[in-house]
N, C-alpha and C positions, 0 to 999 in steps of 0.2 A: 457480732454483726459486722458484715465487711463495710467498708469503705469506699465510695464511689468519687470519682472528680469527674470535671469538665474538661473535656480537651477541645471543644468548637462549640459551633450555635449550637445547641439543642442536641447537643453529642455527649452520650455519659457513660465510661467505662467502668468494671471495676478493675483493681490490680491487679489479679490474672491476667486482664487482656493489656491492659496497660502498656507491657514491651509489648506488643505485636504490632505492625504495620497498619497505616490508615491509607486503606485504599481505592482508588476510584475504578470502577470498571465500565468502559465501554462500548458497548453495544449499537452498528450500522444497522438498520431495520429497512427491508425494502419487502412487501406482500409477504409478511412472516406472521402473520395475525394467528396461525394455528400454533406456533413454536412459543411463540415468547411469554407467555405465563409461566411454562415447563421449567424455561432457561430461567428465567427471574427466582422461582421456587429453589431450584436449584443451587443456581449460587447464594442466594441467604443460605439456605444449611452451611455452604462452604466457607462465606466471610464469615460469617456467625462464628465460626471457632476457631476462626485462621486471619483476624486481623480487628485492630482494636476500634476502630470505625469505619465504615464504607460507604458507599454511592452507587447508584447500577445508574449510567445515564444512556436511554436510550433515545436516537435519532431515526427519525423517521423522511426516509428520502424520499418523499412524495408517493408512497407504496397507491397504487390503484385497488388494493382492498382493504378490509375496514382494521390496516395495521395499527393507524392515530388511534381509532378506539378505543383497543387492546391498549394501547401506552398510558391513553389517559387512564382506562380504571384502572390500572396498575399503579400510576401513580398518584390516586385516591384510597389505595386500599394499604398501599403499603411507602411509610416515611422517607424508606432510602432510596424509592426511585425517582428520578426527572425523567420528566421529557423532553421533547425537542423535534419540534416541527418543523422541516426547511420547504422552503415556498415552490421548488420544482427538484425535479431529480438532477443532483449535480455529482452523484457517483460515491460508491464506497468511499472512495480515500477523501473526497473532500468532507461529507460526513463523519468521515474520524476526528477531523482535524479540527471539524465544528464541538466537536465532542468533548478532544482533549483540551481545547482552552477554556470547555467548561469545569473543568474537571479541580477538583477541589483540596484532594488528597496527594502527600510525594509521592504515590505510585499508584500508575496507572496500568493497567490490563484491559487489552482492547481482544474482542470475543465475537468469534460471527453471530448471526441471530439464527443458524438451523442446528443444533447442538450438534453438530459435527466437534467441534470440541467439547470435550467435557468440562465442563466445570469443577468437576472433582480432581484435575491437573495441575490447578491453579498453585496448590502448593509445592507443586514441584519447579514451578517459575519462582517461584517467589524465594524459594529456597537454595535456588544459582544466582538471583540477585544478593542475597545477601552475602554472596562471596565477591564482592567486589566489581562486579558485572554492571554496566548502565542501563544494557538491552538486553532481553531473553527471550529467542522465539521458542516455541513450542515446535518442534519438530518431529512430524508421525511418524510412527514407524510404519505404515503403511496407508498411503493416499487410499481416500477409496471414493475416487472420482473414477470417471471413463478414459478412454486412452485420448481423445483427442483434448481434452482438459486438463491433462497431465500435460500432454504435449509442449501446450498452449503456456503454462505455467512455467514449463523449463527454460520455452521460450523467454518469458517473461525474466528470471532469474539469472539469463545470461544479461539479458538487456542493463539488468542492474550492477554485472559484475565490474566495470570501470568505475563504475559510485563508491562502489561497496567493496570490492574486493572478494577471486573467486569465495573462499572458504564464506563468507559472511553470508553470500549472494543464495549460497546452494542452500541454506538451512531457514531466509526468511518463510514465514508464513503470516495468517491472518489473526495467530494467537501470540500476543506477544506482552511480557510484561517490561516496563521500563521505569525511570525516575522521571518525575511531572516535570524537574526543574531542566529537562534538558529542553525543555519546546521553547524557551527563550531564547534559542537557536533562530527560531522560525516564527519567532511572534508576530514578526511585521511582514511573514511572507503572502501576499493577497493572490497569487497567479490562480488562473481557474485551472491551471491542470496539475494537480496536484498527488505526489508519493510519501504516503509515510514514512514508507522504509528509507526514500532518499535523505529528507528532511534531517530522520534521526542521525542521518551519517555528519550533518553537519554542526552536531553540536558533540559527540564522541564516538570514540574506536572501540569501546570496550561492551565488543559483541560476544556473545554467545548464545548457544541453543541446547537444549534439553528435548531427549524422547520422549514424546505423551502418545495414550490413544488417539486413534482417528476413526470414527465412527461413521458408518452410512446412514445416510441425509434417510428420513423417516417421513418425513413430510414435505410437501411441494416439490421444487422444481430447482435447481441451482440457477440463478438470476445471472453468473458469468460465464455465458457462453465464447464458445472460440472466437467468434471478431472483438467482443469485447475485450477480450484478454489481448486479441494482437494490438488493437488500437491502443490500450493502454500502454503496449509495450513503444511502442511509436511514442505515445507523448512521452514515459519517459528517456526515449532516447535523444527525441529531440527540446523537451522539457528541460531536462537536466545532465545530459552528459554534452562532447564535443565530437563521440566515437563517429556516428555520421559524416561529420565535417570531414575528421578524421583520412575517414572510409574512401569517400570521395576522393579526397585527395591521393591514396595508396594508386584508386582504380585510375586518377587521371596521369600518375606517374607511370602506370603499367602498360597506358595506351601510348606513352612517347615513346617507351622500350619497344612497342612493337612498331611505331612508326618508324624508328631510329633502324631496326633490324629489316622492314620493307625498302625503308631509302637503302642502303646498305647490299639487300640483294639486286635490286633493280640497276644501280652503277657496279655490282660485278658482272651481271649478266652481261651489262652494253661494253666493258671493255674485255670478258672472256668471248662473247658468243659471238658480239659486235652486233646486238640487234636491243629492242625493248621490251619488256611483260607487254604482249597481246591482249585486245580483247576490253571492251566494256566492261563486262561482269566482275574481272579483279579491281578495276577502280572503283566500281561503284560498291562493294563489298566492303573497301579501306575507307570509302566516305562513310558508310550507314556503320560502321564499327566505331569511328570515331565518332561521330553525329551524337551516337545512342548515348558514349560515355559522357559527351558532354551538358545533352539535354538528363542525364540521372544527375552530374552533377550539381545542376542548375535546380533538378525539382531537391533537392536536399539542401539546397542553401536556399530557396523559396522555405521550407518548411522552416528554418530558423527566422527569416524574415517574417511568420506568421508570427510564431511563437514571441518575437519584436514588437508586433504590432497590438496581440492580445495585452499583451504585457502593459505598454504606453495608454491600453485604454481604461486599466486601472480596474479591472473586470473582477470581482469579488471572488472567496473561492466559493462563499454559499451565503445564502440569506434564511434568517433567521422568521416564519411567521408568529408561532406562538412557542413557549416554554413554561409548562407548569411548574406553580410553586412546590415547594419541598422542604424537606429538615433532613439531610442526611446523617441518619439516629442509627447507633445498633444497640437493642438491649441486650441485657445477660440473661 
């Protein structure tokens, strides 16, 4: 007769699973009501023999179809899952981040809700953590989005690369497993615009990524379309880098060089030719070039001044309505 112990509330192993990992996995939910039984189903097979206790915590960012539903019987029928209900749509990443300070286990696995990743992947994340790794994204070996969503994404991935650094930058995705104990990085971060991938750069360096399947979307509709994706790239660049400021600055040092090279032609012409640039149209041309550079300047340091402003008003990243009870249990 084997032997079982306790390792948490209402969590009982036996020593088979005992070394294996106790893991939390989390799941963003936005009008995914046909998908998330599939996924839930699925990953228990997978923790079920690939970690000595788990959690599925799904969040529900205000989905307009009957997503909550699906969450609640889900987690009525089955011990290891929560829910989590946020009171208005406040975006993927900030429902992650609702997610992972729920999260209860040293490793977390954060998974979309359209099983574009597999669940069946999970141990090949799990398996570059244990080589000394803090982060592990899952990286496809072939997107199987549309071209303007890839686009949009690379976009996205440059945006990050001052944060993160290129090699880091090129390989994030939405499937990533990490260590729980890094979010103490960002425990007290409250901004409402909010990156995961940034955050985790704040608490360590030690990234890497693994090739998984990437599977085409079966059901509904992908929820991040291209403005989505560029506006997020915006908040993070003026969320969390200074490349903007940066920017600005290159473009306002490039307009004196050409000022400096106009002054410069304009007094050799008057002492070779002995006359002046002619003409309206060349002045009014070196006003609206310079004008232009300095009203971009000015809207990019407005956008830091917003991001100032949000900030001082102490703007939550997400609120909480309701959260079903739970026992995060795995039997043998």
């Amino acid at each position: 007769m084997s032997v079982e112990r306790r390792v948490g509330p209402g969590v009982t192993v036996s020593p088979q699973l005992a070394s294996l990992p106790s893991i939390s996995v989390i799941v963003p939910a936005y009008n995914s009501e046909q998908s998330l039984e599939a996924l839930v189903e699925r990953l228990a097979i997978v923790l079920g023999t690939h970690s000595a206790a788990y959690e599925v915590i799904l969040i529900n960012d205000c989905s307009r179809d009957g997503t909550w539903a699906v969450i609640a019987g889900l987690a009525e029928r089955y011990r290891f899952v929560r829910g989590i209900d946020l009171m208005r749509n406040f975006g993927q990443h900030n429902a992650l981040l609702a997610g992972i300070r729920a999260a209860s286990y040293p490793i977390c696995i954060t998974i979309d809700d359209d099983l574009q990743h597999p669940p069946e992947e999970i141990p090949l994340l799990l398996s570059r953590l244990s080589e000394g790794y803090d982060v592990v994204y899952g990286v496809p070996h072939e997107q199987q989005h549309g071209f303007w969503r890839n686009a949009a994404s690379q976009i996205t991935k440059l945006t990050l690369q001052s944060a993160m650094g290129a090699e880091t930058a090129s390989r994030i995705s939405a499937f990533r497993a990490f260590r729980t104990q890094v979010r103490a990085a960002f425990a007290s971060y409250q901004g409402s615009f909010v990156s995961i991938d940034v955050l985790l750069t704040w608490a360590t360096t030690r990234f890497t990524g693994v090739a998984v399947r990437h599977e085409p979307r079966r059901v509904g509709v992908s929820n991040y379309t291209l403005p989505r994706l560029l506006t997020h790239a915006l908040n993070m660049m003026t969320g969390f880098s200074a490349m903007p400021l940066q920017l600005a600055s290159m473009i306002g040092f490039g307009f004196t060089m050409v000022g400096l090279f106009v002054l410069l032609y304009v007094v050799a012409r008057y002492l070779i030719w002995g006359g002046v640039v002619p003409g309206f149209p060349f002045l009014a041309s070196i006003i609206a070039i310079f004008s232009g550079a300095q009203l971009f300047a000015l809207g990019i340091i407005g956008e830091y001044l917003a991001r100032v402003h949000f900030r001082l008003m102490d703007k939550p990243s997400y609120t909480v309505r309701s959260d079903t009870a739970f026992v995060g249990t795995h039997y043998d």
